[in-house]
C-alpha positions as CSV (number, residue, x, y, z in Angstrom):
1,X,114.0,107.8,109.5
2,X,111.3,107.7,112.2
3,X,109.0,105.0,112.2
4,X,105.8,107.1,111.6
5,X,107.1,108.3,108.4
6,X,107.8,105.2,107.0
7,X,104.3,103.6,107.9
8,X,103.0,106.6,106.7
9,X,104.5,106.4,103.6
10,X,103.8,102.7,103.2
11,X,100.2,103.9,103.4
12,X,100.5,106.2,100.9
13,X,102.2,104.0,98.3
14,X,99.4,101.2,98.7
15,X,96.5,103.5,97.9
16,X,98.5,105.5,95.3
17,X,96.4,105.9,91.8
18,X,98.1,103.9,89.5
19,X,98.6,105.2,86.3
20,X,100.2,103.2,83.2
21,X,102.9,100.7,84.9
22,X,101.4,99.2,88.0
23,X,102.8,100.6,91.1
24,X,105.2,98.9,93.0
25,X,104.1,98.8,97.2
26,X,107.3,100.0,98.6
27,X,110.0,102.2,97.5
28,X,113.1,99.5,98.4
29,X,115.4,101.2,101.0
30,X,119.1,99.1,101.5
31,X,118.9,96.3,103.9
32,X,122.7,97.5,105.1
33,X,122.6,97.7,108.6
34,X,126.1,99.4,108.4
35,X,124.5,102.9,107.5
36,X,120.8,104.4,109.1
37,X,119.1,106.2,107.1
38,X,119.9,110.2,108.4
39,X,123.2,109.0,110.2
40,X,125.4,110.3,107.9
41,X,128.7,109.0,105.4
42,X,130.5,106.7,107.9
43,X,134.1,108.7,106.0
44,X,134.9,110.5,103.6
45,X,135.8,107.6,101.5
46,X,132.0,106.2,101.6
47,X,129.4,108.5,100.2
48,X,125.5,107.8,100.8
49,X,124.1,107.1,97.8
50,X,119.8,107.4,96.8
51,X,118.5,106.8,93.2
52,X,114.9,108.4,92.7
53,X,112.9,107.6,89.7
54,X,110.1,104.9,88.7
55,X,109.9,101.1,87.5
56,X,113.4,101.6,85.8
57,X,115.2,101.8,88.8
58,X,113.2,100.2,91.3
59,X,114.1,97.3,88.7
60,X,110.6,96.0,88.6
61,X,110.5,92.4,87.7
62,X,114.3,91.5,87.7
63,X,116.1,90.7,91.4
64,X,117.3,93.1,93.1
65,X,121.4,92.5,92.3
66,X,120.1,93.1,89.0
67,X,118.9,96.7,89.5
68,X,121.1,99.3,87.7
69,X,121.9,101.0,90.9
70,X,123.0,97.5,92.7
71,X,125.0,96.4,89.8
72,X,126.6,100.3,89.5
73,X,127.5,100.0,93.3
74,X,128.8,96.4,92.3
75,X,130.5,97.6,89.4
76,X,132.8,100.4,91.1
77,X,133.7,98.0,94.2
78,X,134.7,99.0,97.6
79,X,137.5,100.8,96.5
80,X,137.5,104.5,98.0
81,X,135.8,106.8,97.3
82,X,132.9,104.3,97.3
83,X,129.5,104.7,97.3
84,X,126.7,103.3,99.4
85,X,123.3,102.6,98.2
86,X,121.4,103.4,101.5
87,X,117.8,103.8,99.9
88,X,116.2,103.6,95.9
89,X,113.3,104.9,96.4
90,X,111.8,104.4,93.5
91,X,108.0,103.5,92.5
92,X,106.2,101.8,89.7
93,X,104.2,104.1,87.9
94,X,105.8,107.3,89.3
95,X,105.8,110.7,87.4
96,X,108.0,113.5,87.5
97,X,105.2,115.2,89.6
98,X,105.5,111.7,92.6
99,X,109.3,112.4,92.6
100,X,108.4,115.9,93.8
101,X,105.7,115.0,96.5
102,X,107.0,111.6,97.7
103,X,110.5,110.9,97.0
104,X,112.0,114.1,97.3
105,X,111.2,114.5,100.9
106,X,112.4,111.4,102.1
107,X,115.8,112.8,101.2
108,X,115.8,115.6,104.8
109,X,116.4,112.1,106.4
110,X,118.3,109.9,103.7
111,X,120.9,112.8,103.6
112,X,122.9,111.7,100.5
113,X,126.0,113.0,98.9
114,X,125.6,111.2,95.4
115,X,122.1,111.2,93.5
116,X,120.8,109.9,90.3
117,X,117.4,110.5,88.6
118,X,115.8,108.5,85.8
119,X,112.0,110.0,85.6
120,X,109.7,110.4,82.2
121,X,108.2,107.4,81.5
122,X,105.0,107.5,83.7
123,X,104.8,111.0,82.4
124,X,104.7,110.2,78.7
125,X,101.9,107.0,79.3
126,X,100.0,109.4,81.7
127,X,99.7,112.3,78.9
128,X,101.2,114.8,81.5
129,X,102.0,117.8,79.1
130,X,105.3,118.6,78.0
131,X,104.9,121.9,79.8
132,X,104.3,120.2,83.2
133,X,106.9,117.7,82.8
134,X,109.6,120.7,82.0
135,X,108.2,122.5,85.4
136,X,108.6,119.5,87.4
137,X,112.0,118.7,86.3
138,X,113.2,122.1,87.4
139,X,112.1,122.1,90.5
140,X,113.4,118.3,91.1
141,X,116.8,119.1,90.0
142,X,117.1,123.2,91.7
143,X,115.9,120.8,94.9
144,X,118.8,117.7,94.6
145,X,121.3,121.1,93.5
146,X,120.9,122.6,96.6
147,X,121.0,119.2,98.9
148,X,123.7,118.4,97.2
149,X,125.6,120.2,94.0
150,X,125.4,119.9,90.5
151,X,128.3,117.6,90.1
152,X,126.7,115.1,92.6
153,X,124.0,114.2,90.2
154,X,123.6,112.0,87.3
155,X,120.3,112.0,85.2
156,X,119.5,108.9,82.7
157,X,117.2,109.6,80.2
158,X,114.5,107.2,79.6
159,X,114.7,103.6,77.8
160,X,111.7,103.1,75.0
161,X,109.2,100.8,76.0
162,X,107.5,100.7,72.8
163,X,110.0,98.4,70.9
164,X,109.3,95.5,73.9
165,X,106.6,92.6,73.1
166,X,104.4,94.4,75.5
167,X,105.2,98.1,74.3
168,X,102.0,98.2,72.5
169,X,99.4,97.9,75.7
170,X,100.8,101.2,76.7
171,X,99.8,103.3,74.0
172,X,100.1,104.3,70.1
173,X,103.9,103.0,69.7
174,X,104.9,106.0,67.6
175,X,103.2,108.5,69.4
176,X,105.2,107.0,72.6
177,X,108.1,106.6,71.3
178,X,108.3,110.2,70.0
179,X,107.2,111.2,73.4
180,X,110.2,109.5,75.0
181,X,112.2,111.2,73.1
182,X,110.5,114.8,73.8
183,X,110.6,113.7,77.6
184,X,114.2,113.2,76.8
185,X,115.4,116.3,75.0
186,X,113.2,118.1,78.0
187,X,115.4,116.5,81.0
188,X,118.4,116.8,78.7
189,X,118.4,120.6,78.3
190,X,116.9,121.0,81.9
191,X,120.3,119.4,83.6
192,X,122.1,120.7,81.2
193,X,121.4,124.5,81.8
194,X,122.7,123.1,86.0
195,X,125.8,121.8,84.9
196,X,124.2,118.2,85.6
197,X,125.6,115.3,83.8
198,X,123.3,113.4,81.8
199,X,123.8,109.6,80.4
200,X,121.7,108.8,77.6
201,X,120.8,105.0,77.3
202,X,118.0,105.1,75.1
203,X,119.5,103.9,72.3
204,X,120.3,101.0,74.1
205,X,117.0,100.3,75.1
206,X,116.2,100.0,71.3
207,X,118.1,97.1,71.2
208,X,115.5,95.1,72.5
209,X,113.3,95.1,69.4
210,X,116.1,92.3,67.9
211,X,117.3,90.8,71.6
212,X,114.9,89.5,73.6
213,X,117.4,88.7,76.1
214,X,117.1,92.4,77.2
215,X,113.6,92.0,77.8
216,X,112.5,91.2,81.6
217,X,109.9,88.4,82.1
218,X,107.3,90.5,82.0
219,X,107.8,91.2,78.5
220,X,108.1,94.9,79.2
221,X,110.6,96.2,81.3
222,X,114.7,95.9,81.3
223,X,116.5,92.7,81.6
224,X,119.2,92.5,83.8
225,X,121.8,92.0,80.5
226,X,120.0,95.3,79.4
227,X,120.9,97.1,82.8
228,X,124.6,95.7,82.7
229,X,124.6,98.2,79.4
230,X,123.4,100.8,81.1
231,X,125.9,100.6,83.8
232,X,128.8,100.4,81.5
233,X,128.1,103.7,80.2
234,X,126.8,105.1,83.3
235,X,130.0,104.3,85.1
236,X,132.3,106.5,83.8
237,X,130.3,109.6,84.7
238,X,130.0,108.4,88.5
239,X,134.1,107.6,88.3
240,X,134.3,111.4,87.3
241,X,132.1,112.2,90.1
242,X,134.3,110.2,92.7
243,X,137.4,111.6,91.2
244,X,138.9,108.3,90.2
């Protein structure tokens, strides 16, 4: 990726409006010096991975090993097909509407083969109508069909904040909750219609209202125990997508 679009989006993320989560500065782009972002898969047997989406998989306030992606990569190993995470470049506090204008973009250069998506959150906090959301969603996933195929792409639906010792700051727990679960019956039928897996982990994220230990420090977000959950039941769908 050229240098003056990567201080130009640095720019951009820093004076971003923040809206509900606090924004994170930086999408996180993999350290790997193996792959450059817009080289292309170095074989067949290594396909460029990118997540998109917001604080859940950007992994705010856990390490980075701990970030559902990481521990996915980690999970299915090195043996081929593989994939390689060469950028998340997910954002605290991103809506469906940021994936579209930032994120989506970065992908002429990123050129990946696999993609998932995890988007909503930011969108239910925000009050972005259910009408918008729906809109924005098609175009995201019509854009990451035609980079790269339907059965390249794995959408998660959205965790539920609301049940975290924290939840409450971010609005009437009900009326968020239920909006989670609109956002999610939204993406659901959206990817659906494409041919697009989805992987629903919300009901894991409800766990947390009895297990703190799925909690993150800031009393909020994911744990890294809560992401190795996800992963378990996100795997299976990325081994179908490898062909293993």
């Amino acid at each position: 990726m050229p240098g003056a679009r990567l201080a130009a989006l640095a720019v951009l993320l820093v004076v971003a409006a923040c809206g509900g989560v606090p924004r994170e500065p930086t999408p996180a782009v993999s350290p790997s010096p193996s792959i450059e972002p817009g080289a292309g898969p170095v074989s067949g047997d290594l396909l460029r991975y990118v997540a998109l989406g917001d604080s859940y998989t950007i992994g705010t306030s856990v390490g980075i090993a701990e970030r559902w992606p990481d521990q996915l990569v980690a999970a299915l190993g090195s043996q081929p097909p593989a994939l390689d995470l060469v950028a998340n470049l997910a954002v605290n506090g991103y809506t469906s509407r940021d994936v579209l204008d930032v994120e989506l973009p970065l992908l002429d250069a990123l050129r990946p083969d696999v993609v998932t998506l995890l988007i909503g959150v930011n969108d239910v906090v925000q009050g972005v109508p259910e009408d918008d959301y729906r809109a924005n969603i098609n175009r995201i996933l019509d854009d990451l069909v035609a980079r790269v195929g339907a059965d390249r792409i794995v959408a998660v639906t959205t965790p539920d904040y609301t049940v975290t010792p924290a939840g409450a700051d971010y609005g009437d727990p009900a009326r968020q909750a239920a909006g989670i679960r609109r956002t999610n019956e939204i993406l659901t039928g959206v990817a659906a219609g494409r041919g697009i897996v989805v992987v629903d982990i919300h009901d894991l994220s409800l766990r947390a209202a009895t297990d703190l230990t799925l909690v993150a420090r800031d009393g909020l977000h994911p744990s890294g125990a809560q992401y190795a959950l996800w992963v378990e039941r996100i795997l299976p769908a990325v081994e179908a997508i490898l062909g293993r």
